[in-house]
Residue, then its C-alpha position, 0 to 999 in steps of 0.5 A: x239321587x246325585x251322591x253331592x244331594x245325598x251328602x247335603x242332605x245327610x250333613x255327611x262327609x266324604x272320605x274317600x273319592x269314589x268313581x260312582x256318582x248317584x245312587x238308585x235306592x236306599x236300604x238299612x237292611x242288608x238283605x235288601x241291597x242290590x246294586x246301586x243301593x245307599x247302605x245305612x250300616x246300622x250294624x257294621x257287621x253287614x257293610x262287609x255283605x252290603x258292598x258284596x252285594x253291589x252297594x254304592x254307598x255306605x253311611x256309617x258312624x263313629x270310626x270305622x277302618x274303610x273297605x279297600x273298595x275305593x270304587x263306592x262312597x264311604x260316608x260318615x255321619x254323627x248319627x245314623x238315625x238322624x241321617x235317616x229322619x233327613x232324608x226321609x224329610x227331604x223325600x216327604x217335602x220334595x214328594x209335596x207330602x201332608x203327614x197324617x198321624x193316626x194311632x195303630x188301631x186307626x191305620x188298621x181302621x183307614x186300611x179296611x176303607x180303602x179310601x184312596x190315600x196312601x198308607x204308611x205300611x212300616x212301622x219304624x223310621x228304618x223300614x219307612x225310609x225305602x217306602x217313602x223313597x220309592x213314593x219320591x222316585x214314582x212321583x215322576x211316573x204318575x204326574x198328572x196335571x188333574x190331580x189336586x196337590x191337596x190329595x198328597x196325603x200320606x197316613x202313618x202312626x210312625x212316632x218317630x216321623x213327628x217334628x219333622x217341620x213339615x206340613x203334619x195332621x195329628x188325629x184327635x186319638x194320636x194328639x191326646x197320645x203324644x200330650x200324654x207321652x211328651x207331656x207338653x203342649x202342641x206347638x202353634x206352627x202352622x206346619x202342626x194342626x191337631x184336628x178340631x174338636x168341632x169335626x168330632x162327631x159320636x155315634x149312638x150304640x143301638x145295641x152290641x155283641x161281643x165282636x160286633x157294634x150296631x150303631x148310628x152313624x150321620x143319619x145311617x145305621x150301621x152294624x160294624x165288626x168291632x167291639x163297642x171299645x174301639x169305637x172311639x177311634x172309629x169317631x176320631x178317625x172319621x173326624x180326620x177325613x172330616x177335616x181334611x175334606x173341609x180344609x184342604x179343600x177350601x184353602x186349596x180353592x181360595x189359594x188359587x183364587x177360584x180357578x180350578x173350582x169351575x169345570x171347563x173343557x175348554x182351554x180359556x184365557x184369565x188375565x192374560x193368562x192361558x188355563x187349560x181344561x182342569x177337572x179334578x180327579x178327587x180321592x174317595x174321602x172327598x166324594x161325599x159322605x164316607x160310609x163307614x160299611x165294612x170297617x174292621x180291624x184285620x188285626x182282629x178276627x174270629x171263626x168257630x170250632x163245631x163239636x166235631x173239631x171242625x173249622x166253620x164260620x156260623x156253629x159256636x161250639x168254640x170260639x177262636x178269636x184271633x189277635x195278631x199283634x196284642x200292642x196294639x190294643x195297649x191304646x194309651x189315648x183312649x179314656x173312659x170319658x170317650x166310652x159315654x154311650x150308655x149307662x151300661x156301656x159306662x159302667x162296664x168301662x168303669x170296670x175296664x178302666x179300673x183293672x188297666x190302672x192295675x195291671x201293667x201287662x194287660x191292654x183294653x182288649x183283655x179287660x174288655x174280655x174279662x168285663x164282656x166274657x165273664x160268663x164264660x171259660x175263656x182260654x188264652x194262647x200266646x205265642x214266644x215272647x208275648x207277656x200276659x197276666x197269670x192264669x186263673x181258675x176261670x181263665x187259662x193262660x198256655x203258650x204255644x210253640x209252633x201251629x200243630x202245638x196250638x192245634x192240639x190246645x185248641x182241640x183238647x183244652x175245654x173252653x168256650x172261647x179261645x184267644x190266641x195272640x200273635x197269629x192271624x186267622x188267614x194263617x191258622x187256617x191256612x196252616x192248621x191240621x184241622x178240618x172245615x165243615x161244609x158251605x152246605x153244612x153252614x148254611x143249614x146252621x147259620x141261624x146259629x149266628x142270630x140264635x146264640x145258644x143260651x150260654x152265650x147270650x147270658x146278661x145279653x151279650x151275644x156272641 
């Protein structure tokens, strides 16, 4: 990027005449400077390492005593933040981008899809600014004459990424909470659509355990690793695709007036006009229906402990379920009307509901648990940082300090069921001195996994 772009776009002014004229990427972290880097010093206290590095630039803001490095550019802003809103617009619109706002738990959901858009991986507009910079720069690279401008896609749950002024889709899970967080109504820009009631379709719950959902889903029935609670994000989600399928294709078809609609192979001459062979290369979400086979939240994971303190993924002894990131079951937008699948579904949401308009520090996930897992000795584990309600005489609260600390809580604590918050399966096990029970071992005992034990199928609810 040309250094006279970066000011225009920054509204940035130079103070100083610096030999160097473009620069090749763009960073606030430190860590992450090399040579060539725009450096936004959110920290002064880091401009000192960025030039070190081999920074070509540095945005900073307020009065600040300049390097003596006359070499790079030393640009001054109001704010950094909105600096960085600019360039992260510029990219997006330069890039041909449609955003589309999901709430987390959906994002967690698009991901396990694999549906062929692009995903938003950073959670803040800081880290967001190098992803989306590197889709502006490989642009160039992966141009291709069949693919649709309609497929430039981008899914993302970043709050600060709203009213940008460009093209955005807002889920029906993520418009009800913005309304909510704003307390003000979509504007009616034709840059903003909120998703349409119309596309939103429910599914029917045929029965449920206690991390799995059976349900049917357009005709198909499916039986998904997800608790019956976040399946209203599942509905919305899939209404998103819904949408996208339909409109984007559509408008794209009538803006270019049919054209592209029709296959050739053959270079043909319209209106005086030369058009190549076009065969559009399609996105899954636009190949058919979407099975939803598969969806899960890889926030949220489980395994079990055998009576011999062995991992094993079929023998219940213990159950260890594994929470990485407890936020993102606060789910502000989801609501008690969305849980209508049956009359005892209802009324546990009831119950749900009432205990979350209560408890501030609790989430859906830990009500849900409370409502679903009253029938058993339920132990909570979290990590340095993590707030969670007081212990009582049926559910223990411990925190834990390092992975051999949790180890030693898991295995000498009695329970039946184990959440531990702010750490992944993949790493407990990776990292956890215990040891595995046997493929051949369960396999022998996976009727376990259709024939719970008696305590843990108690007012039927399976594990």
């Amino acid at each position: 990027m040309r250094l006279e772009k970066a000011l225009d776009i920054l509204y940035g002014e130079l103070v100083n005449t610096p030999f160097i004229s473009a620069f090749s990427g763009v960073t606030y972290n430190v860590k992450k400077v090399v040579s060539g880097t725009l450096f936004f010093a959110l920290n002064p206290d880091d401009i000192k390492r960025a030039v070190a590095n081999g920074a070509y630039g540095i945005v900073f803001e307020g009065d600040m005593v300049c390097s003596d490095d006359t070499e790079i550019a030393w640009i001054k802003v109001r704010s950094i933040d909105q600096s960085m809103r600019r360039f992260v617009r510029y990219f997006l619109l330069e890039s041909k981008y449609t955003l589309v706002m999901l709430t987390p738990i959906e994002i967690s959901l698009a991901k396990s899809l694999q549906i062929g858009l692009s995903i938003l991986h950073s959670i803040t507009l800081q880290d967001c600014l190098e992803e989306i910079f590197k889709l502006y720069k490989d642009q160039d690279k992966s141009k291709d004459e069949n693919t649709l401008p309609f497929c430039k896609i981008l899914l993302t749950s970043i709050q600060a990424l709203e009213n940008l002024q460009i093209h955005t889709c807002y889920s029906v899970q993520y418009a009800r909470q913005r309304v909510e967080r704003s307390r003000s109504i979509f504007s009616q820009h034709d840059l903003e659509k909120e998703i349409p009631r119309r596309y939103h379709k429910h599914c029917s719950v045929i029965s449920y355990t206690l991390f799995e959902s059976k349900i049917i889903w357009e005709n198909a029935v499916y039986k998904l690793s997800l608790p019956y609670i976040l399946l209203p994000f599942v509905e919305s989600l899939m209404a998103t695709f819904s949408f996208l399928k339909q409109e984007y294709w559509q408008s794209y078809i009538e803006s270019m007036g049919g054209l592209y609609a029709r296959e050739s192979k053959t270079t043909r001459i319209v209106s005086g006009k030369e058009i190549k062979p076009f065969n559009p290369r399609l996105p899954k979400y636009m190949q058919g229906d979407i099975g939803i086979k598969g969806l899960h939240v890889e926030e949220l994971s489980y395994c079990y402990l055998d009576s011999n303190e062995r991992l094993s993924s079929s023998v219940k002894d213990k159950i260890l379920l594994f929470c990485t990131n407890p936020s993102l079951f606060a789910c502000p937008s989801l609501q008690e009307r969305d849980l209508g699948y049956d009359t005892e579904i209802q009324n546990n949401a009831h119950i749900i509901f009432e205990s979350l308009r209560k408890s501030r520090d609790s989430n859906v996930l830990m009500e849900y648990l409370k409502v679903e897992a009253r029938h058993l000795k339920m132990l909570s584990c979290y990590a340095k940082g993590i707030k969670l309600p007081r212990t009582t005489q049926k559910n223990i609260t411990i925190p834990y300090a390092h992975i051999n600390h949790l180890t030693q809580i898991l295995t000498k604590t009695s329970y039946h069921l184990a959440v531990i918050y702010g750490i992944s399966k993949k790493s407990f096990e990776k990292n956890a001195d215990l040891p595995r029970q046997s493929k051949r071992q369960d396999q022998k005992t996976i009727h376990a996994i259709t024939q719970p034990p008696d305590l843990f199928s108690a007012h039927g609810i399976q594990i």
